[in-house]
N, C-alpha and C positions, 0 to 999 in steps of 0.2 A: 503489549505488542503480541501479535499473533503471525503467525509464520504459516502460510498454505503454499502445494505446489499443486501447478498445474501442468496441463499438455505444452506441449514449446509451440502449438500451429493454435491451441484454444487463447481470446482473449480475456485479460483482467476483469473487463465490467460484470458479465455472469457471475463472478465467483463471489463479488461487493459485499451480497444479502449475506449470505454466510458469514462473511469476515466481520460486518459491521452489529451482527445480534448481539454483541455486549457493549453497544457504545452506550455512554450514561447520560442519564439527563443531563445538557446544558455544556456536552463538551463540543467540540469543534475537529469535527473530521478536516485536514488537510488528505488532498488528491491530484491527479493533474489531471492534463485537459483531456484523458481516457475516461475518465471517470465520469464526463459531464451528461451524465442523462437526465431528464425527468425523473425516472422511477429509483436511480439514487437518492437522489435530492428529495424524492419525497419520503422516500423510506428512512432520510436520515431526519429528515423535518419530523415526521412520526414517533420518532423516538426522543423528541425534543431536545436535538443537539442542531447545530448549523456546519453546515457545508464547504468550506471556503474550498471553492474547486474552482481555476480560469476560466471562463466560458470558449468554448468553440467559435473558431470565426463563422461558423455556420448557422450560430444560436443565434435567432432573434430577439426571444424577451432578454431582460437585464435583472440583476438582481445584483446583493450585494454580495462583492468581494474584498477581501481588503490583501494588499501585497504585501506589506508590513507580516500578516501573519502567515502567509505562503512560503517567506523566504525561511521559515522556519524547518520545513520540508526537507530543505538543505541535512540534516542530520541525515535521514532516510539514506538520501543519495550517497552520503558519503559512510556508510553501512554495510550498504550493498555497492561500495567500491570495495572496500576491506574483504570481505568476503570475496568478490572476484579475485584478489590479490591468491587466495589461495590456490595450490594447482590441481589439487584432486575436484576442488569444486565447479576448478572454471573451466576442467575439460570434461567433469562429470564420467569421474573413472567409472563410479556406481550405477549398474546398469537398473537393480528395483529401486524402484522410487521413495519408497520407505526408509532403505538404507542414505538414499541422497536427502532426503528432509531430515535424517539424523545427524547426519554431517553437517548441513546447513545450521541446524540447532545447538550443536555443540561448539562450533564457529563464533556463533552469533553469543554463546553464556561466556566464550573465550574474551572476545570483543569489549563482552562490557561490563566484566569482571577487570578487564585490564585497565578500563575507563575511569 
């Protein structure tokens, strides 16, 4: 699990390539429907992993998704509820951002050490 921050007005897809350089062969990126680009999908095809990300109502090719393993994502979301649960993080007393992705990281070894 890798933990990036970014601008609160920049989006998720930019930051992908970065996040996704250590995925291994043959595993399975789960994403949501922000994530559906071509140049994902192909950069994670390249690395020999599959993609199960929903398609956009705006995508016209198909390919395969399966929801069975999407609903697994679920953990994710409910991660980063726990984390908003906390109040230094979810008003972001920390004004450097360093200081706030240490907080988020400390949070997150709390989390799942308690798990």
């Amino acid at each position: 699990m890798r933990l990036e921050l970014t601008a609160g007005q920049a989006g998720d897809a930019p930051l992908a390539a970065k996040l996704l350089d250590t995925v291994a062969p043959g595993a399975t990126v789960i994403a949501d429907k922000a994530y559906d680009t071509d140049g994902i999908c192909s950069f994670v095809a390249t690395r020999g992993a599959w993609a199960n990300i929903p398609p956009r109502s705006t995508r016209k090719a198909t390919f395969a998704f399966s929801r069975w393993v999407y609903r697994q994502r679920n953990l994710v979301e409910c991660f980063f509820n726990r984390i908003k649960q906390m109040r230094g993080i979810a008003t972001r007393y920390d004004r450097r951002p360093d200081n706030f992705l240490a907080a988020i990281k400390l949070e997150a070894v709390r989390i799942w050490i308690n798990a």
